[in-house]
Backbone as JSON Lines, residues from 0, in Angstrom:
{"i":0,"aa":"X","n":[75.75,107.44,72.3],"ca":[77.02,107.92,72.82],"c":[77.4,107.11,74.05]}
{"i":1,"aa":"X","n":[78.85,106.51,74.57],"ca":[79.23,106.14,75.16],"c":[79.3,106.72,76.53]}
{"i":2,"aa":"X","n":[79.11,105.97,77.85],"ca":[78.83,106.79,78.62],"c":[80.49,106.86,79.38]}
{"i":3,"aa":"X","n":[81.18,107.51,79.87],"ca":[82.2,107.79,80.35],"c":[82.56,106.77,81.75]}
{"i":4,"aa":"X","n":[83.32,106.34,82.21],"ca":[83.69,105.97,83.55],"c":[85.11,106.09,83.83]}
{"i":5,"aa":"X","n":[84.99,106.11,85.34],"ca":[86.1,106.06,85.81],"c":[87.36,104.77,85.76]}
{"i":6,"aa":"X","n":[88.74,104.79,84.79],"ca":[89.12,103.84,84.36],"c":[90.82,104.18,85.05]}
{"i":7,"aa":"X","n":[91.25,103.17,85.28],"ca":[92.75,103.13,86.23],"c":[93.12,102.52,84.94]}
{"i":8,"aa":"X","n":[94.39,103.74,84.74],"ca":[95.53,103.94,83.21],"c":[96.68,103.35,83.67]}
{"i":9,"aa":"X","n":[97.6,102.64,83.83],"ca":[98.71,102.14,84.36],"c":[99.83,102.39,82.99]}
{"i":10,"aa":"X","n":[100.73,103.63,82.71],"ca":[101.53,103.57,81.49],"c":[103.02,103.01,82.25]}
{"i":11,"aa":"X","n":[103.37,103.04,81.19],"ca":[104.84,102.12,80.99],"c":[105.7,103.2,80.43]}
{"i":12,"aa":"X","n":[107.37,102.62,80.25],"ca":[108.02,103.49,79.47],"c":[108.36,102.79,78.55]}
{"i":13,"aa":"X","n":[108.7,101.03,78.42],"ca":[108.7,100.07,77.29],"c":[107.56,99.65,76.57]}
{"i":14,"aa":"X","n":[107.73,99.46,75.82],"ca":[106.51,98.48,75.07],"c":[106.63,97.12,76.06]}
{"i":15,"aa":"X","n":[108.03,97.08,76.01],"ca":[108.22,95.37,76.9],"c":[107.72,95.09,78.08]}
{"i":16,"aa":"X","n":[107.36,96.32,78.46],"ca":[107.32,96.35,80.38],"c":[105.53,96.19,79.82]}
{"i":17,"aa":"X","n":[105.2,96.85,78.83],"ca":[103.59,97.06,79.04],"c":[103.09,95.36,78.36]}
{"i":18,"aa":"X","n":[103.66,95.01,77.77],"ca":[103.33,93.77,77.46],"c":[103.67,92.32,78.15]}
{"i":19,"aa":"X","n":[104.61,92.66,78.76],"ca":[104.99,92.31,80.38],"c":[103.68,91.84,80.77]}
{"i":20,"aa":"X","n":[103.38,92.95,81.23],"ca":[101.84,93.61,82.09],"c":[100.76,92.54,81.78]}
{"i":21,"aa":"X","n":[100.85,92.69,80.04],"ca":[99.76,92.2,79.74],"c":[99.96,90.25,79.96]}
{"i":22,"aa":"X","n":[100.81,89.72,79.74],"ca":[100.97,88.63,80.1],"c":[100.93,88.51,81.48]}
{"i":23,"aa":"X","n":[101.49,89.03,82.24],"ca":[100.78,88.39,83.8],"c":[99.78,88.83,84.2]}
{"i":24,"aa":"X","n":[98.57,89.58,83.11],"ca":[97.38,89.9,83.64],"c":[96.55,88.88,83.16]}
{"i":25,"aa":"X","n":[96.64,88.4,82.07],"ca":[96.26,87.32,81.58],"c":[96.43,85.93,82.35]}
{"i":26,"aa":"X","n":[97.57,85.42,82.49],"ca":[98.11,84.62,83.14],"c":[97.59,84.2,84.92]}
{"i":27,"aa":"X","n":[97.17,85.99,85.22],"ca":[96.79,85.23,86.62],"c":[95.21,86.04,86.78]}
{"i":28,"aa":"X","n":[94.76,86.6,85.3],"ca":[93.29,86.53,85.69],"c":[92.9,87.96,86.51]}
{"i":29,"aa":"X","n":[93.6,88.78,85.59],"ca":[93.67,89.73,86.42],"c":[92.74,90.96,85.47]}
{"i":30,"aa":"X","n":[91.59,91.65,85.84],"ca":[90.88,92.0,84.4],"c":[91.72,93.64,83.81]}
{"i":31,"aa":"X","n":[91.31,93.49,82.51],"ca":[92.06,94.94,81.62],"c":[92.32,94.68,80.7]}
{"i":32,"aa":"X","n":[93.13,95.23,79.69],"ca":[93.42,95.11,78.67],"c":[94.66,96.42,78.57]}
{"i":33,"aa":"X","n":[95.06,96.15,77.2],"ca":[96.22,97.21,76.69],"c":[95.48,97.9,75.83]}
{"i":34,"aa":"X","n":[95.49,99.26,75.89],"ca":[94.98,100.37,75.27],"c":[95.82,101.25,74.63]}
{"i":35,"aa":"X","n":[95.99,101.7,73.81],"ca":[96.51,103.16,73.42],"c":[96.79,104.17,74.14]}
{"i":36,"aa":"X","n":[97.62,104.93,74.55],"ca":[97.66,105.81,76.03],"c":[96.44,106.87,75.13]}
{"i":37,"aa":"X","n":[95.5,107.02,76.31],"ca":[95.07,108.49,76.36],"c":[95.7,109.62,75.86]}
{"i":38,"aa":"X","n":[94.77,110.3,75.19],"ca":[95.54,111.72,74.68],"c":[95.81,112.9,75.93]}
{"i":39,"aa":"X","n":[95.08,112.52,77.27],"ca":[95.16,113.16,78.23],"c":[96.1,113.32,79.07]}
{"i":40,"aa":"X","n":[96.88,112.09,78.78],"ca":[98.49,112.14,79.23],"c":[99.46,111.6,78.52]}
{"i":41,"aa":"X","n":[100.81,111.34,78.74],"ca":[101.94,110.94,77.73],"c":[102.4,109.97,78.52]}
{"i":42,"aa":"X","n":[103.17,108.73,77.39],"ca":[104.14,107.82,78.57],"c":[105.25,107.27,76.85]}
{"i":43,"aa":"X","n":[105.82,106.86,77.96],"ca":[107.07,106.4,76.78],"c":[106.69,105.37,75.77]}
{"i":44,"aa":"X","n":[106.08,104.45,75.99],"ca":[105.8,103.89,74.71],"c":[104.97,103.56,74.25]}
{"i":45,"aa":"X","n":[103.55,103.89,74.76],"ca":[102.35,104.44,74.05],"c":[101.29,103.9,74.58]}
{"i":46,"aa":"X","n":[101.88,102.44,75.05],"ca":[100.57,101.95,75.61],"c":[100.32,101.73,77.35]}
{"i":47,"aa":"X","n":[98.9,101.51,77.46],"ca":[98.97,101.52,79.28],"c":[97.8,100.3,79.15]}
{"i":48,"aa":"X","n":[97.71,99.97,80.16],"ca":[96.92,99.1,80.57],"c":[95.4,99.61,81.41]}
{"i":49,"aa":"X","n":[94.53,99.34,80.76],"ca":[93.32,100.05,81.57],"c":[92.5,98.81,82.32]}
{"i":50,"aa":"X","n":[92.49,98.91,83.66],"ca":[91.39,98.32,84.13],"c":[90.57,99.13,85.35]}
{"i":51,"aa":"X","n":[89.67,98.09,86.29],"ca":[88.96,99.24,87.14],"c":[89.17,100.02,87.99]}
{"i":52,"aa":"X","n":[89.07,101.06,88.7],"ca":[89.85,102.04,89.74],"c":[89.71,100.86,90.83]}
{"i":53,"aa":"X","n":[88.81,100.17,91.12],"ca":[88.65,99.62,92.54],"c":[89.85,98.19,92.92]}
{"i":54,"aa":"X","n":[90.82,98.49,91.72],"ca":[92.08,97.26,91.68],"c":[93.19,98.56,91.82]}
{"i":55,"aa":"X","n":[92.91,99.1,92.02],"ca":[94.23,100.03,91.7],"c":[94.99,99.17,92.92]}
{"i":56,"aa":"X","n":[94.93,99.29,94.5],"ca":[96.09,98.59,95.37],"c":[96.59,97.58,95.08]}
{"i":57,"aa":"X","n":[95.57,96.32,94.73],"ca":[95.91,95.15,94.5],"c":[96.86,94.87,93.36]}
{"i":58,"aa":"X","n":[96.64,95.66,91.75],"ca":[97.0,95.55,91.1],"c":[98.33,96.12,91.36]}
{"i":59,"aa":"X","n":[98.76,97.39,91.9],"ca":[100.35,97.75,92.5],"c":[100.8,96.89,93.4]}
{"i":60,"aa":"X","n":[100.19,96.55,94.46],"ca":[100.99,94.9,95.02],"c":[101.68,94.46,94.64]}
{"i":61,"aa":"X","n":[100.46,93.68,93.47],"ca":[101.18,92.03,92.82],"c":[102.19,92.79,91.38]}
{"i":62,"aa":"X","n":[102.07,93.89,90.96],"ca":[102.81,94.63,89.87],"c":[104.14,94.75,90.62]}
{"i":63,"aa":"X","n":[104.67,95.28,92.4],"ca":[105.62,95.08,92.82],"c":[106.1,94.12,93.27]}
{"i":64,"aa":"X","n":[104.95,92.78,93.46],"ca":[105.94,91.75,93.93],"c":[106.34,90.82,92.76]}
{"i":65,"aa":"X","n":[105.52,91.18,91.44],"ca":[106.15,90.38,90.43],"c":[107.3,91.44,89.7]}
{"i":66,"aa":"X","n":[107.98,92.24,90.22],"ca":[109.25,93.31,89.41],"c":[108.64,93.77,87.94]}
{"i":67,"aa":"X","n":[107.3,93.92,87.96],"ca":[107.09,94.96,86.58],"c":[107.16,96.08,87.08]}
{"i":68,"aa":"X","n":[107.87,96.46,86.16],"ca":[107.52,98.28,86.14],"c":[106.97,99.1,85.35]}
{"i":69,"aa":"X","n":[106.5,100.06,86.2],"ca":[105.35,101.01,85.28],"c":[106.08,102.09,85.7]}
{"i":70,"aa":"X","n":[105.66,102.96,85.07],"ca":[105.84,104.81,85.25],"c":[104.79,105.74,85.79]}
{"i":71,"aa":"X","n":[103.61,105.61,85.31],"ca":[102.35,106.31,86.46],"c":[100.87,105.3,86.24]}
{"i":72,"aa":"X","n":[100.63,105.85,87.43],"ca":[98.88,105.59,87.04],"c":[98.26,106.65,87.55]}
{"i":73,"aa":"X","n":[96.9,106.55,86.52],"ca":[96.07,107.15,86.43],"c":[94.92,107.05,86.97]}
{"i":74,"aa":"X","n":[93.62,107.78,86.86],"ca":[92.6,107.99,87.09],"c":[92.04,108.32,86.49]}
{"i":75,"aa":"X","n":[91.15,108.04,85.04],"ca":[90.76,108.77,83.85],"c":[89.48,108.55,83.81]}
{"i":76,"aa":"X","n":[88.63,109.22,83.21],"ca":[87.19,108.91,82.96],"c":[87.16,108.58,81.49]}
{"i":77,"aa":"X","n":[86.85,107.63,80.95],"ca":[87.54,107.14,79.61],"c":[86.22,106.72,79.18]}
């Protein structure tokens, strides 16, 4: 069985905005991936981006100084 951790959910309300995401996470090396939203919460278009809680500031930074937008983040044990 998988052991649980604490994982920072970043959802979107586009697909475009979340794939957005995923290209300038890629692009500047930024770790995560695109996931399926959690059944533990809802967002508009399904997917969020999960990486580690200990990026959460950094990753809202550079998410506001490059004009993506997201809708919430999370804190999930995933």
């Amino acid at each position: 069985m998988r052991q649980r951790r604490k994982t920072l959910v970043v959802t979107f309300n586009t697909t475009q905005e979340a794939l957005g995401m995923e290209k300038f996470c890629i692009k500047n090396q930024i770790p995560g991936r695109l996931i399926p939203v959690p059944g533990e919460i809802t967002a508009g278009c399904g997917l969020a981006w999960k990486t580690i809680p200990e990026e959460e500031r950094e990753i809202e930074e550079r998410m506001e100084a490059q004009g993506i937008k997201w809708a919430s983040m999370y804190i999930l044990e995933l």
